[in-house]
C-alpha positions in Angstrom: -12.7 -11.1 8.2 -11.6 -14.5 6.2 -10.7 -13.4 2.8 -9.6 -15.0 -0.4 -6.7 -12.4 -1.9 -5.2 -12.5 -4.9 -1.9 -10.6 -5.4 -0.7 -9.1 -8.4 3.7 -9.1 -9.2 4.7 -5.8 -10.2 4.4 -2.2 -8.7 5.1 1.1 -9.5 7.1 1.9 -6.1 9.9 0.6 -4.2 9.2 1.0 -0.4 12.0 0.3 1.8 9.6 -1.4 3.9 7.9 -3.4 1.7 6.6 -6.8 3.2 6.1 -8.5 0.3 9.6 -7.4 -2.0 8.6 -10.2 -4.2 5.8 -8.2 -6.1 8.0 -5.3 -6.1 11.9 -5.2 -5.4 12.1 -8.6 -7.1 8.9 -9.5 -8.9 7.7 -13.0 -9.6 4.5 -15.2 -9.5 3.4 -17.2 -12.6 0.8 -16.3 -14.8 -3.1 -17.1 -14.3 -6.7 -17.0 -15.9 -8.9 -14.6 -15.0 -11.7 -17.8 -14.8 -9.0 -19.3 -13.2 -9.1 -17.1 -10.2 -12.7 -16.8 -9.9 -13.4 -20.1 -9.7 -10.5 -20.6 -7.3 -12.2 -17.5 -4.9 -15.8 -19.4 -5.6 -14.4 -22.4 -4.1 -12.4 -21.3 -1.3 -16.1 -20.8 0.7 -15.6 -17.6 1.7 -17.5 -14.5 1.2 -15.1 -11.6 1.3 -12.2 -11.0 -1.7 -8.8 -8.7 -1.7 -7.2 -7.9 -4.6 -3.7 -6.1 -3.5 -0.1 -6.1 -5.1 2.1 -5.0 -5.9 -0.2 -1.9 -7.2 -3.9 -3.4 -8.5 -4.5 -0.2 -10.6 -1.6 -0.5 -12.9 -2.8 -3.9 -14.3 -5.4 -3.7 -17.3 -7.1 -6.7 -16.2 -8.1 -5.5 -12.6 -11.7 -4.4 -13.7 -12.6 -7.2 -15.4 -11.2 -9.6 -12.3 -13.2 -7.8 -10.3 -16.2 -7.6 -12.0 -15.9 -11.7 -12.1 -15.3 -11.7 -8.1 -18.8 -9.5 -8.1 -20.6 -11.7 -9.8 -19.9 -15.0 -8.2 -20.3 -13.1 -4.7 -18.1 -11.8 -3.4 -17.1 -8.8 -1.4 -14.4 -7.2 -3.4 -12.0 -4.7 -1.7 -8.9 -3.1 -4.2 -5.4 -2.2 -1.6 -3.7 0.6 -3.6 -1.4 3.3 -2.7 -3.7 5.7 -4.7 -1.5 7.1 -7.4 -2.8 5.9 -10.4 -6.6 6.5 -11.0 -8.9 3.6 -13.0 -13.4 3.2 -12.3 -13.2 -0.3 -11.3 -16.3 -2.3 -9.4 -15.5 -2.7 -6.0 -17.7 -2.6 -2.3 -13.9 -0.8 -0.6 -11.4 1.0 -1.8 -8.7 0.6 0.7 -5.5 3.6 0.1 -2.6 3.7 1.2 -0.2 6.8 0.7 3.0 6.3 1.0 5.0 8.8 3.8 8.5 9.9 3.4 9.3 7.4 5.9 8.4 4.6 2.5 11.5 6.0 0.3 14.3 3.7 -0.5 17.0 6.3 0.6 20.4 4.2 0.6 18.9 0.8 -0.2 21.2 -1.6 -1.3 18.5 -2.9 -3.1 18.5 0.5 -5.3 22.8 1.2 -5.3 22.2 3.6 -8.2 19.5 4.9 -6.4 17.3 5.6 -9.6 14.1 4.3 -7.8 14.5 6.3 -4.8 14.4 9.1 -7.2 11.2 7.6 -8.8 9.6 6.4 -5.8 9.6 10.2 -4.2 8.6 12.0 -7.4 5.1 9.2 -7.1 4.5 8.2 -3.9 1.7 10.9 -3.5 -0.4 12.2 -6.3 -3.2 14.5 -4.1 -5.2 15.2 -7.6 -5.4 11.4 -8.0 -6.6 10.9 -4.5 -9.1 13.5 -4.8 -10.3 11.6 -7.9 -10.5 8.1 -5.8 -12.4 9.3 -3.3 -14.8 11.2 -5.4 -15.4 7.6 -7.2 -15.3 5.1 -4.3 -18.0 6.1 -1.7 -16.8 3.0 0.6 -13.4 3.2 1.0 -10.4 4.1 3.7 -7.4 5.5 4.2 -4.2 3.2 5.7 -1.1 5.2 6.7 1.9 2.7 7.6 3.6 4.5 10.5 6.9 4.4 11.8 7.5 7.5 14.4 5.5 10.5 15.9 6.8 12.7 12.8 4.9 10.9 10.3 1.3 12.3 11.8 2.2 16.2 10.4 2.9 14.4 7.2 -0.9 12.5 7.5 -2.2 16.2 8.9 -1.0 17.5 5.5 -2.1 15.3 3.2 -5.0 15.2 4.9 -5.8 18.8 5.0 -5.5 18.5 1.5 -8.3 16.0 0.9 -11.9 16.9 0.5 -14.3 14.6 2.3 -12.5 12.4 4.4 -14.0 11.4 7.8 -12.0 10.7 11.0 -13.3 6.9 10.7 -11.8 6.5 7.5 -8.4 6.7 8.3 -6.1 3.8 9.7 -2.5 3.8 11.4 -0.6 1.0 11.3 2.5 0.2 13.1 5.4 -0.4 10.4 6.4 -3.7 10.8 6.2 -7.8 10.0 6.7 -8.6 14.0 4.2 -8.5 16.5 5.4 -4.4 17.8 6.3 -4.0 21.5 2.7 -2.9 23.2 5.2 -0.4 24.6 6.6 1.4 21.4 2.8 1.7 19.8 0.9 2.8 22.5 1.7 6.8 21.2 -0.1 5.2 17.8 -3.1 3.7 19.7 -3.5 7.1 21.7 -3.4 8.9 18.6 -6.2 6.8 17.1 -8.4 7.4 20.8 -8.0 11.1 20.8 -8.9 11.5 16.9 -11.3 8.9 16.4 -9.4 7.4 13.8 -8.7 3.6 13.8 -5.8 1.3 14.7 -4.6 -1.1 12.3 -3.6 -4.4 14.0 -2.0 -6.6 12.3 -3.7 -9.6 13.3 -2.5 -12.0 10.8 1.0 -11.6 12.0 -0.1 -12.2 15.4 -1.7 -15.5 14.4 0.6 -16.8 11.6 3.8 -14.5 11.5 5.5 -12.7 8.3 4.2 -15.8 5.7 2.8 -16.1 2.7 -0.5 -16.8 2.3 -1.9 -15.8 5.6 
């Protein structure tokens, strides 16, 4: 769906992954309005509007940006990783917990490796989640996969979740390359046989790993 995002700098993890290390590892981005971006979403012509991060919920401003987004029309959907908890207007709340396979173990990036430490002790927060989807009755779950193990760590969490429907959840091949059909096809099979859904990353397909696409 064509969408006007709006990323925020500055998160409260460090995955070893992460596509977009400049709202995280190395944060940066100048500052903006709040009518600023609302006028700038108005007149992009499109109907649907993602505010992601970095991590949306840790910024006091999120409600009242999307709140604006509401009013001039938009379809507003938040991308969090679901550990902090904030009642903010929204038609999706997209999660995404973060799996072992996230933490910064050995990262240069971390050589005192201080936010490995943090990054494990917050990556998951089940009462939080619980919370989130009690709250959001549109929303879905987006696990970022990167081998077979990773689906007893998505059983747990969520076995530990009340309320969550096979079609909420989303596996998505780790990665900023279009993947091998060959080395996903277990993830695409696992989707099939659980009626869960697979998280192409069409975007890459279309205009690789770049900014503002």
């Amino acid at each position: 769906m064509p969408s006007w995002f709006v990323r925020v700098s500055g998160c409260n993890l460090r995955c070893v992954w992460c596509d977009t290390p400049y709202a995280s590892w190395a944060p940066e981005g100048g500052q903006r309005t709040i009518d600023e971006l609302i006028e700038e979403a108005r007149a992009s012509g499109v109907r649907h509007a993602v505010v992601t991060g970095g991590e949306p919920m840790i910024f006091d401003q999120i409600g009242a940006l999307c709140a604006g987004l509401r009013g001039a029309g938009l379809h507003v959907t938040i991308e969090s990783a679901g550990t902090v908890y904030k009642d903010i207007p929204c038609d999706l709340m997209s999660l995404s917990p973060k799996l072992s396979n996230s933490t910064p173990t050995n990262d240069p990036r971390d050589p005192d490796g201080a936010w490995s430490i943090r990054h494990e002790q917050r990556r998951l927060d089940v009462g939080v989640l619980q919370q989130l989807l009690a709250s959001y009755p549109n929303r879905q779950f987006k696990f970022v996969v990167t081998s077979k193990p990773d689906l007893a760590e998505i059983d747990e969490l969520l076995g530990s979740l009340r309320g969550v429907d096979p079609s909420d959840v989303f596996l998505m091949p780790e990665g900023v390359t279009i993947p091998d059909p060959q080395k996903v096809q277990w993830v695409v099979k696992t989707c099939m046989e659980r009626g869960w859904r697979y998280g192409h990353r069409l975007h890459i397909e279309l205009f690789g790993d770049a900014r503002g696409t």
